[in-house]
PDB file of N, CA, C and O in Angstrom:
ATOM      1  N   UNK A   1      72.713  95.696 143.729  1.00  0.00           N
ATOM      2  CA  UNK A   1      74.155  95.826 143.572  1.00  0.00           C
ATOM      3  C   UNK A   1      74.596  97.183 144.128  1.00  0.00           C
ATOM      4  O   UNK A   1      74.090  98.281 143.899  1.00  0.00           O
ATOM      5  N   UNK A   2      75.630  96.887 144.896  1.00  0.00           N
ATOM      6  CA  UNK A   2      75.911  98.389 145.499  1.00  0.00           C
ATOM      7  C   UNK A   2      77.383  98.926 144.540  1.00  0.00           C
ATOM      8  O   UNK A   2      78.202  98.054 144.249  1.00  0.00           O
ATOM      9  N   UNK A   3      77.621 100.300 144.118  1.00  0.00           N
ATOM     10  CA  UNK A   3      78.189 100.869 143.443  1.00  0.00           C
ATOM     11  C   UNK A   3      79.768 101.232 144.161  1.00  0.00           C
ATOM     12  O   UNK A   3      79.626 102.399 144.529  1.00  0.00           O
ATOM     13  N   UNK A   4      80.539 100.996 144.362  1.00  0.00           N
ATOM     14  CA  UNK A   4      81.474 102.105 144.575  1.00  0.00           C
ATOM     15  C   UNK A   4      82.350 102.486 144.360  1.00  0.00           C
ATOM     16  O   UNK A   4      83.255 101.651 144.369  1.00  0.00           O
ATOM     17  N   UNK A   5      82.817 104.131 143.974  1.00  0.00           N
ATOM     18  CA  UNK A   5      83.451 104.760 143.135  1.00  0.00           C
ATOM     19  C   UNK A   5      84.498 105.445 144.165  1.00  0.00           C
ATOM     20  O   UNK A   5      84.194 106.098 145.163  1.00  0.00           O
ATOM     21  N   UNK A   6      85.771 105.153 143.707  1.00  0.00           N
ATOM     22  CA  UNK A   6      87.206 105.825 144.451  1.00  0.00           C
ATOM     23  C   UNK A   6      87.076 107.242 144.114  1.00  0.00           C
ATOM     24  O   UNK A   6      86.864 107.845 143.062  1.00  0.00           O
ATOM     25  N   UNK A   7      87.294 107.636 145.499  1.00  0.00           N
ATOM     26  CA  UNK A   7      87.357 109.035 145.283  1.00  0.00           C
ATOM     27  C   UNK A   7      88.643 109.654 145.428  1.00  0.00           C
ATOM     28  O   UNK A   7      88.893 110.491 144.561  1.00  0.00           O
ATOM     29  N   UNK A   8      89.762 109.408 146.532  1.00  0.00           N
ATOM     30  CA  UNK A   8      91.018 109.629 147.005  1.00  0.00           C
ATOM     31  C   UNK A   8      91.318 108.786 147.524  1.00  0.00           C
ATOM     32  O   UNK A   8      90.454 107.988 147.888  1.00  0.00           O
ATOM     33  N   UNK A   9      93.135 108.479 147.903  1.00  0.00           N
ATOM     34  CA  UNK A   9      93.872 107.553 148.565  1.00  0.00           C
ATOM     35  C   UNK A   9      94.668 108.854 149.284  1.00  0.00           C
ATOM     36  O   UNK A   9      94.909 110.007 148.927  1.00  0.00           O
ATOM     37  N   UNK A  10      94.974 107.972 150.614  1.00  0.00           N
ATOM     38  CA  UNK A  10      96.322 108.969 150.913  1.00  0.00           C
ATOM     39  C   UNK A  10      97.025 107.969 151.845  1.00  0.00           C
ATOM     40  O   UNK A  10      96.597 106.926 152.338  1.00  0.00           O
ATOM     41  N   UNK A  11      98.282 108.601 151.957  1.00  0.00           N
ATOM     42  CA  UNK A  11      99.439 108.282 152.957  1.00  0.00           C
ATOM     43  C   UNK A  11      99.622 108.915 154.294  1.00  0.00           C
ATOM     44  O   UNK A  11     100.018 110.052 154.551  1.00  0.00           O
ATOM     45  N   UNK A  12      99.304 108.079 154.990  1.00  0.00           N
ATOM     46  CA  UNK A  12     100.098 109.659 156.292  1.00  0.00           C
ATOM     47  C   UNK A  12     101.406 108.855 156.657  1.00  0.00           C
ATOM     48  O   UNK A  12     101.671 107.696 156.976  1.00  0.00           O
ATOM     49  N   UNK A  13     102.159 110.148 156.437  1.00  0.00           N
ATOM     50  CA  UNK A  13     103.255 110.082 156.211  1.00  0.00           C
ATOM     51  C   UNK A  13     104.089 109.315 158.093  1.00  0.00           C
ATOM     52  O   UNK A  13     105.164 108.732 158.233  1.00  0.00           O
ATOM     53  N   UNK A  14     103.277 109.588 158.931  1.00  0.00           N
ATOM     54  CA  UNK A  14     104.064 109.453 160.106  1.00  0.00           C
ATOM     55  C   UNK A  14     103.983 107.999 160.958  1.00  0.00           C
ATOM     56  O   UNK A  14     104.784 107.522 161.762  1.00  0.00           O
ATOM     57  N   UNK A  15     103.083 107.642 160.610  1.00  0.00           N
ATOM     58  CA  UNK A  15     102.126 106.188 160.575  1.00  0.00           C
ATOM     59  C   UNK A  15     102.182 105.470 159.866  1.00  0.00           C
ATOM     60  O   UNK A  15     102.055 104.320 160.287  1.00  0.00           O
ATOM     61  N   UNK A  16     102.402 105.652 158.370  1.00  0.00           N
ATOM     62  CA  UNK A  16     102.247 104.920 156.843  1.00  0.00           C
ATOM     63  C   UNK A  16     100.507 104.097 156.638  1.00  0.00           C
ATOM     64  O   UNK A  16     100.153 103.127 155.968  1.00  0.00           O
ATOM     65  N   UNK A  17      99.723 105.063 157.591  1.00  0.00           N
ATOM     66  CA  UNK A  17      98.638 104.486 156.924  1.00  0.00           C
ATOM     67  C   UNK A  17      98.074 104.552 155.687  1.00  0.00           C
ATOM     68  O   UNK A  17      98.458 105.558 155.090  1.00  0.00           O
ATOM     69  N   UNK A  18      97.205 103.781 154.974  1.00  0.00           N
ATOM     70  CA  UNK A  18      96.638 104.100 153.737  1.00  0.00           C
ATOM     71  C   UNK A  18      95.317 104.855 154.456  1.00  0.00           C
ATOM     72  O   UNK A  18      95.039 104.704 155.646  1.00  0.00           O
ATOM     73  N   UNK A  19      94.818 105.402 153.846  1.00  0.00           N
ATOM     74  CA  UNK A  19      93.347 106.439 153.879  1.00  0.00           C
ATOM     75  C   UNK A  19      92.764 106.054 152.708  1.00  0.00           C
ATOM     76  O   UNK A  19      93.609 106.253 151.835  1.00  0.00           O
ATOM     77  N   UNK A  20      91.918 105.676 152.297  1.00  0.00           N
ATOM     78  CA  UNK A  20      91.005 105.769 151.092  1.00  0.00           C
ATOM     79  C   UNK A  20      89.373 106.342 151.756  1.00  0.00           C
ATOM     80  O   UNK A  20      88.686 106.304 152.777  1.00  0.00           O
ATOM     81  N   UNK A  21      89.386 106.913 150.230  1.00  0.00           N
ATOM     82  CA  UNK A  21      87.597 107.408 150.374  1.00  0.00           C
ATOM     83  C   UNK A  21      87.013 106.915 149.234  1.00  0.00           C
ATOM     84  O   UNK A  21      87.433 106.973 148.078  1.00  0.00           O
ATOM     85  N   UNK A  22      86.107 106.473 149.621  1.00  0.00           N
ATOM     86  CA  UNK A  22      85.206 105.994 148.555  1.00  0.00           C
ATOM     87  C   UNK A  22      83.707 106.261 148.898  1.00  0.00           C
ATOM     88  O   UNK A  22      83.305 106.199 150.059  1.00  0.00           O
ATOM     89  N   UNK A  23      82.663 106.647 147.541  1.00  0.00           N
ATOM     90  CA  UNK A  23      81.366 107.017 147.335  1.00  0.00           C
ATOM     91  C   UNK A  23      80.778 105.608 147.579  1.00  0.00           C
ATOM     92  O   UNK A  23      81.466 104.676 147.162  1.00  0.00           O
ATOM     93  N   UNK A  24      79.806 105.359 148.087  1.00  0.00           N
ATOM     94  CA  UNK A  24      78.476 104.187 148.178  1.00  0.00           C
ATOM     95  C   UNK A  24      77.685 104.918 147.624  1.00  0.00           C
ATOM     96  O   UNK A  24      77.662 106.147 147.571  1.00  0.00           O
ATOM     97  N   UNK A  25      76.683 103.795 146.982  1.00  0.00           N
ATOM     98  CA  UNK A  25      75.440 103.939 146.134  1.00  0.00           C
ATOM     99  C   UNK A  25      74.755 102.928 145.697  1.00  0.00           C
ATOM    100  O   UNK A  25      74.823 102.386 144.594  1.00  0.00           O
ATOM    101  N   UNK A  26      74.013 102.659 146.690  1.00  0.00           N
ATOM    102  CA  UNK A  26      73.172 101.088 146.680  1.00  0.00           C
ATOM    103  C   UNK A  26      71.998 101.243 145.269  1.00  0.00           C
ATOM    104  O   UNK A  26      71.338 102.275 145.152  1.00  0.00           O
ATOM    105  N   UNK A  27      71.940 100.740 144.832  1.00  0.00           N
ATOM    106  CA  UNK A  27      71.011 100.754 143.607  1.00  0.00           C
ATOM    107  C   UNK A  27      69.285 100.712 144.146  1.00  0.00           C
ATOM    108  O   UNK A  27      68.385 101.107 143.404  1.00  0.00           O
ATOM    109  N   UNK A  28      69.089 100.296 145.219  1.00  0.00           N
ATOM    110  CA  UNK A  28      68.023 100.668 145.633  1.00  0.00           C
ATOM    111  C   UNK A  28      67.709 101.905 146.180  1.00  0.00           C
ATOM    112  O   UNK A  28      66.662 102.185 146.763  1.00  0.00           O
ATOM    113  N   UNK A  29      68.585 102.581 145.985  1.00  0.00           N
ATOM    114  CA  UNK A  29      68.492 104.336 146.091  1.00  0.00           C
ATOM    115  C   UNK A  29      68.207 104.814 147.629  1.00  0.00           C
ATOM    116  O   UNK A  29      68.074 103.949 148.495  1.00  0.00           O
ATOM    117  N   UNK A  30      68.161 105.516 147.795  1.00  0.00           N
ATOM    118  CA  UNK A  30      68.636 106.072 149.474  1.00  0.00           C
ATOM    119  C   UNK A  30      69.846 107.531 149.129  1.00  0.00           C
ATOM    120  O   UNK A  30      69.902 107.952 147.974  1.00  0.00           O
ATOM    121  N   UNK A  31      70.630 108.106 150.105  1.00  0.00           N
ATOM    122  CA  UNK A  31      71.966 109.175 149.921  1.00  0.00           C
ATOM    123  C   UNK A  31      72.775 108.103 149.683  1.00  0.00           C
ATOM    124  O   UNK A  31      72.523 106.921 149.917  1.00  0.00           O
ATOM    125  N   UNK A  32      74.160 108.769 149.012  1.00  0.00           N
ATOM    126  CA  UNK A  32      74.840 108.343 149.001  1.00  0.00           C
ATOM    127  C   UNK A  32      76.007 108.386 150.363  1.00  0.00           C
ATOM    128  O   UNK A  32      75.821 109.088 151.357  1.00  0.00           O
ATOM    129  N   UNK A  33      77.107 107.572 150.184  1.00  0.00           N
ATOM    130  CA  UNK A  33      77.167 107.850 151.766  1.00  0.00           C
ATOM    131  C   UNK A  33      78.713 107.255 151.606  1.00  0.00           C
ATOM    132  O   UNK A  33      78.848 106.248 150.910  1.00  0.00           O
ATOM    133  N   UNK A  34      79.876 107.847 152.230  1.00  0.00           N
ATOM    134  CA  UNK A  34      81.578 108.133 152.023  1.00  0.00           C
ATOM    135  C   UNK A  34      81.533 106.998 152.796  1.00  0.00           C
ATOM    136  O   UNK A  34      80.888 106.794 153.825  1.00  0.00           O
ATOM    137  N   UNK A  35      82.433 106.140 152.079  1.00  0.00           N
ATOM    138  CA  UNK A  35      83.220 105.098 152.808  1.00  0.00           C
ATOM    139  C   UNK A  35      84.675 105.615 152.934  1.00  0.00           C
ATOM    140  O   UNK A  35      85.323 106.132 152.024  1.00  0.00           O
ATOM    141  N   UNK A  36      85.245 105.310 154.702  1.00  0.00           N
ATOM    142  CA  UNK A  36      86.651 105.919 155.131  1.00  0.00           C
ATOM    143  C   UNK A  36      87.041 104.473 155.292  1.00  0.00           C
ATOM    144  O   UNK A  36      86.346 103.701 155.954  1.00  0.00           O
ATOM    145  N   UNK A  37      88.330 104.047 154.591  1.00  0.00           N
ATOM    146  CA  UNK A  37      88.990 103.142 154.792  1.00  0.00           C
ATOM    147  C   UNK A  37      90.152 103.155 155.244  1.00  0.00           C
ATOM    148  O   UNK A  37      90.950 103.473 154.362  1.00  0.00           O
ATOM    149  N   UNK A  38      90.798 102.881 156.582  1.00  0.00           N
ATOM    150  CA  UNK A  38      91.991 103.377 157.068  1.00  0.00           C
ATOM    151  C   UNK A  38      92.148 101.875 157.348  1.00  0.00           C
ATOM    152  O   UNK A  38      91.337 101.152 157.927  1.00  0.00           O
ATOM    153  N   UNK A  39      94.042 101.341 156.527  1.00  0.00           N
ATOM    154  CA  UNK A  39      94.193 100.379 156.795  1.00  0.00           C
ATOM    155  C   UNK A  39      95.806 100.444 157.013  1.00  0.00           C
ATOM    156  O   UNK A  39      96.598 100.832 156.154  1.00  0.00           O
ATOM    157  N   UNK A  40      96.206  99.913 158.551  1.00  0.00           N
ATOM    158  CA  UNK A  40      97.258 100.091 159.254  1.00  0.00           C
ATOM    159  C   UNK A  40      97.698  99.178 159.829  1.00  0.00           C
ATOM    160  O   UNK A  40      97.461  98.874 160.998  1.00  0.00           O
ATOM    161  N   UNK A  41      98.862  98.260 158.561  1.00  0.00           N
ATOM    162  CA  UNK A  41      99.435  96.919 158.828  1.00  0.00           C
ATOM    163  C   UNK A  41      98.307  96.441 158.316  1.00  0.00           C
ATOM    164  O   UNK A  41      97.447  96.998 157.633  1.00  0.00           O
ATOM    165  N   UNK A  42      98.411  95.140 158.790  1.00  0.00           N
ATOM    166  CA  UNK A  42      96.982  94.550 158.835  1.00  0.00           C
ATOM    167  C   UNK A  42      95.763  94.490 159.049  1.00  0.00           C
ATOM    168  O   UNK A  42      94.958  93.677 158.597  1.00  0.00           O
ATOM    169  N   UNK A  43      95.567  95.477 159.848  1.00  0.00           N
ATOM    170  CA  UNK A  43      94.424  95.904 160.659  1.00  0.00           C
ATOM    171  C   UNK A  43      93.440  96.734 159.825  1.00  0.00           C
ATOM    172  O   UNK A  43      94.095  97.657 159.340  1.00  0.00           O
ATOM    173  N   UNK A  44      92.290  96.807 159.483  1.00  0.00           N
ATOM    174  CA  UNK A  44      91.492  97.739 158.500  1.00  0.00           C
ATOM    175  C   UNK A  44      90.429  98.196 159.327  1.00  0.00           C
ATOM    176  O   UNK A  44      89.817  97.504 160.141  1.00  0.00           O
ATOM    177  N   UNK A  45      90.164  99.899 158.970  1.00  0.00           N
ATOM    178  CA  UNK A  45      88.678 100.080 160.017  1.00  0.00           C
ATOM    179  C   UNK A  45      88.116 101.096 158.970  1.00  0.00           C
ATOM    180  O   UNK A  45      88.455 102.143 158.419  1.00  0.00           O
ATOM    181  N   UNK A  46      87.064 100.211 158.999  1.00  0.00           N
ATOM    182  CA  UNK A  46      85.836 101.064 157.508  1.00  0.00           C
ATOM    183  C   UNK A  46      84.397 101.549 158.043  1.00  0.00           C
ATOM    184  O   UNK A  46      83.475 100.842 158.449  1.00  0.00           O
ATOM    185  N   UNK A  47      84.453 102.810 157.943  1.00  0.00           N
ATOM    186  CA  UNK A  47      82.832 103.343 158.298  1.00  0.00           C
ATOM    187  C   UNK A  47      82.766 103.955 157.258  1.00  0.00           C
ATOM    188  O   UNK A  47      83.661 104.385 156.530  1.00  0.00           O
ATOM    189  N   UNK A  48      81.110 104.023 157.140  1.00  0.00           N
ATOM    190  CA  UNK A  48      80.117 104.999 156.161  1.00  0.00           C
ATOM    191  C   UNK A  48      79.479 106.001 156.914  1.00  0.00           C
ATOM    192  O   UNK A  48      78.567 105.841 157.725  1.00  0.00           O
ATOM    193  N   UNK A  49      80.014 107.016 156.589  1.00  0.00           N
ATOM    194  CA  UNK A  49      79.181 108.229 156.720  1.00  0.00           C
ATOM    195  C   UNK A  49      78.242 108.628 156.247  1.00  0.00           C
ATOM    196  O   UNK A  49      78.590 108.294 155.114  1.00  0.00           O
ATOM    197  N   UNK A  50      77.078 109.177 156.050  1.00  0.00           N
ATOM    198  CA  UNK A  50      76.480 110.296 155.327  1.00  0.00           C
ATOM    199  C   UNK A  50      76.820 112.093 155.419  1.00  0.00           C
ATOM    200  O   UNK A  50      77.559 112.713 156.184  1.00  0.00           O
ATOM    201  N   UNK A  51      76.095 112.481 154.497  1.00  0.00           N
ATOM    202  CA  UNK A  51      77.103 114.092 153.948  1.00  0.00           C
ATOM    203  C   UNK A  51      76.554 114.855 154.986  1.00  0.00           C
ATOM    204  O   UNK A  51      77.298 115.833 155.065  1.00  0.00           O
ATOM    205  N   UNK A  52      75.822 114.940 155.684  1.00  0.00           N
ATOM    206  CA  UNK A  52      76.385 116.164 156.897  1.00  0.00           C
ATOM    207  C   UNK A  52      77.095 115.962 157.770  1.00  0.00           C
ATOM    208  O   UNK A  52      77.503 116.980 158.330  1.00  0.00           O
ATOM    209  N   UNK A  53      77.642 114.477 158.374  1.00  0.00           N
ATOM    210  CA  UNK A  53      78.673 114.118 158.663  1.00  0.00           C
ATOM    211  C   UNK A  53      79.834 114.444 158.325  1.00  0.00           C
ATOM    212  O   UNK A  53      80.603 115.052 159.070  1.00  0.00           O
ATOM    213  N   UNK A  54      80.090 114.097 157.213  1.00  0.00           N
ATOM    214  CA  UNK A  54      81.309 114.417 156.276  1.00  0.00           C
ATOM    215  C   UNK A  54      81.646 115.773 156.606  1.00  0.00           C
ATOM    216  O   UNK A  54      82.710 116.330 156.875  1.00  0.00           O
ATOM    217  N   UNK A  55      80.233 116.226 156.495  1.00  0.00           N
ATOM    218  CA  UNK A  55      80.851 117.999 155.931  1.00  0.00           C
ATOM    219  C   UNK A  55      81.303 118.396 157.530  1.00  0.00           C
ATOM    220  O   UNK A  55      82.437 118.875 157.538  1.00  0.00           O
ATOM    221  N   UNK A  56      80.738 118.317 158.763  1.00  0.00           N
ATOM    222  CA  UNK A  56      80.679 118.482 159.713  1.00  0.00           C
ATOM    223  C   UNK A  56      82.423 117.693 159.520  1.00  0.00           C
ATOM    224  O   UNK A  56      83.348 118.501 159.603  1.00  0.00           O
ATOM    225  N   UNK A  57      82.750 116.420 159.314  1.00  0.00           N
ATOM    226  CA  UNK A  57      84.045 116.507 160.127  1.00  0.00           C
ATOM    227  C   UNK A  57      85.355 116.947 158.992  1.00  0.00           C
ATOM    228  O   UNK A  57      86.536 116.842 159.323  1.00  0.00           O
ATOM    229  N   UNK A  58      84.939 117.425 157.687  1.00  0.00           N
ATOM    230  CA  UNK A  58      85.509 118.027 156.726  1.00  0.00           C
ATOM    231  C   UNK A  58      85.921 119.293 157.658  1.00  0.00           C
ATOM    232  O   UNK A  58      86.952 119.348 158.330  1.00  0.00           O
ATOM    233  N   UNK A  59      84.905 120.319 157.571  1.00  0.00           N
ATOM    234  CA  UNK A  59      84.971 121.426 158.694  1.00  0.00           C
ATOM    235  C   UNK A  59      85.972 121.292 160.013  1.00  0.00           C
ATOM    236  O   UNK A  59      86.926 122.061 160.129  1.00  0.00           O
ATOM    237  N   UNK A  60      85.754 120.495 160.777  1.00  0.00           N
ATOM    238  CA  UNK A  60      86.685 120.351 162.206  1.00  0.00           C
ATOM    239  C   UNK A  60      88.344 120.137 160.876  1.00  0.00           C
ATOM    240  O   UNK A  60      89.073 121.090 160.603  1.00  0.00           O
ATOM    241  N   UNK A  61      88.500 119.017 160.423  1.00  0.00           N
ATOM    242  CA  UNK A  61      89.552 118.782 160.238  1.00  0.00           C
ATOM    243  C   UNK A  61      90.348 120.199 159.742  1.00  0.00           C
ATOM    244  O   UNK A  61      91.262 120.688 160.405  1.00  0.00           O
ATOM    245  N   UNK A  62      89.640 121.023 157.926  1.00  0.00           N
ATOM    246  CA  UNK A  62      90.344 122.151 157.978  1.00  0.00           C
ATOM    247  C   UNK A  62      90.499 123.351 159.050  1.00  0.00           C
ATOM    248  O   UNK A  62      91.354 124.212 158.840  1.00  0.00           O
ATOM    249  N   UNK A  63      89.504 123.424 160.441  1.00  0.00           N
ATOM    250  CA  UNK A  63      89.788 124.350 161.419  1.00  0.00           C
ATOM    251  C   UNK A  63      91.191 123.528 161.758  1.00  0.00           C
ATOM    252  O   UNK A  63      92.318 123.831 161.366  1.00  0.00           O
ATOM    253  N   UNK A  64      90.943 122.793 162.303  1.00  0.00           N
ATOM    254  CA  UNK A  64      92.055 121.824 162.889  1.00  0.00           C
ATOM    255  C   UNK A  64      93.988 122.656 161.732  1.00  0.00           C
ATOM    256  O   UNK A  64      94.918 123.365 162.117  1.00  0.00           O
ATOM    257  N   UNK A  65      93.771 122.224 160.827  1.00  0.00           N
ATOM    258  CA  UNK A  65      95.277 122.196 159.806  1.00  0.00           C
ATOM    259  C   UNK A  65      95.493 124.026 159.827  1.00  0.00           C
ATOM    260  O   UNK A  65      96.531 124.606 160.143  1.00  0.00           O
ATOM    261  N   UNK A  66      94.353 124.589 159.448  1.00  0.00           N
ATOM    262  CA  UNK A  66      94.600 126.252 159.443  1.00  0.00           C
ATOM    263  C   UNK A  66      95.199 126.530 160.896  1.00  0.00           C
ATOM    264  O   UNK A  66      96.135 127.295 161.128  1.00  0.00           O
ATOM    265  N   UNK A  67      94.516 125.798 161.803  1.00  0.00           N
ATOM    266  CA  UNK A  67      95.280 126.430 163.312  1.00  0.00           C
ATOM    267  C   UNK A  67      96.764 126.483 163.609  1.00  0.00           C
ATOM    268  O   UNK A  67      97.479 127.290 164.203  1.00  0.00           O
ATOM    269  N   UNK A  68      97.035 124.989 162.793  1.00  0.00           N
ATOM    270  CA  UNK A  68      98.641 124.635 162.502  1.00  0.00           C
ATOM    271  C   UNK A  68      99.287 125.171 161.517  1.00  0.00           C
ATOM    272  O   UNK A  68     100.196 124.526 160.995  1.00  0.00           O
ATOM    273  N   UNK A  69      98.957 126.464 161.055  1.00  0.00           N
ATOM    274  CA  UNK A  69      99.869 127.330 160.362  1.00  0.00           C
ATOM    275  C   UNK A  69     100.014 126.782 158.593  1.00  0.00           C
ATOM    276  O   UNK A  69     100.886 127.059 157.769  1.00  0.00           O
ATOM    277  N   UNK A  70      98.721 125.876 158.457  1.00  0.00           N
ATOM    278  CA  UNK A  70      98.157 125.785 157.293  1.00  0.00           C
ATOM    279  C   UNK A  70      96.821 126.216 156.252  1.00  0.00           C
ATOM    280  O   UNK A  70      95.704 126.462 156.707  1.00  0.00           O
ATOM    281  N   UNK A  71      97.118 126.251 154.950  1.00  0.00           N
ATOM    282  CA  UNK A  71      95.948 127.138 154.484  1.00  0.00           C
ATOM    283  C   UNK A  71      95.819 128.496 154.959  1.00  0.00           C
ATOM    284  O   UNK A  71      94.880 129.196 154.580  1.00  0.00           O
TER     285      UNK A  71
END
C-alpha cells in the first residue's frame, strides 16, 4: 500500500493553476519521494521526485523569486 500525505496546495494566481505537493511512501520502504501535481483545466501533469531533486529545484526556484525583488 502506498501512503500519501498532503503537504501544500497552491494557486497561481495568473494561470489559475492548482499546485499540490504531496509525500509518497510505499510500504515496501525505499526514500520517500514529492509528488508535484499541477492541474490546469483539465489537463493534469504528476511527477515524483526524490529529495536532492527537490532540494536542487527548491534552490533554483528561491534564487529565481529573491532576484525578483523577493525575500
Amino acid at each position: 500500500m502506498t501512503r500519501v500525505t498532503p503537504l501544500d496546495k497552491l494557486r497561481a494566481p495568473l494561470g489559475g493553476q492548482e499546485i499540490e505537493l504531496q509525500q509518497i511512501d510505499h510500504d515496501a520502504g525505499g526514500m520517500s519521494l514529492l509528488r508535484t501535481r499541477i492541474r490546469e483545466h483539465s489537463r493534469f501533469t504528476v511527477f515524483d521526485i526524490d529529495p536532492q531533486t527537490a532540494q536542487a529545484w527548491g534552490q533554483a526556484l528561491l534564487r529565481w523569486a529573491q532576484g525578483q525583488g523577493l525575500g
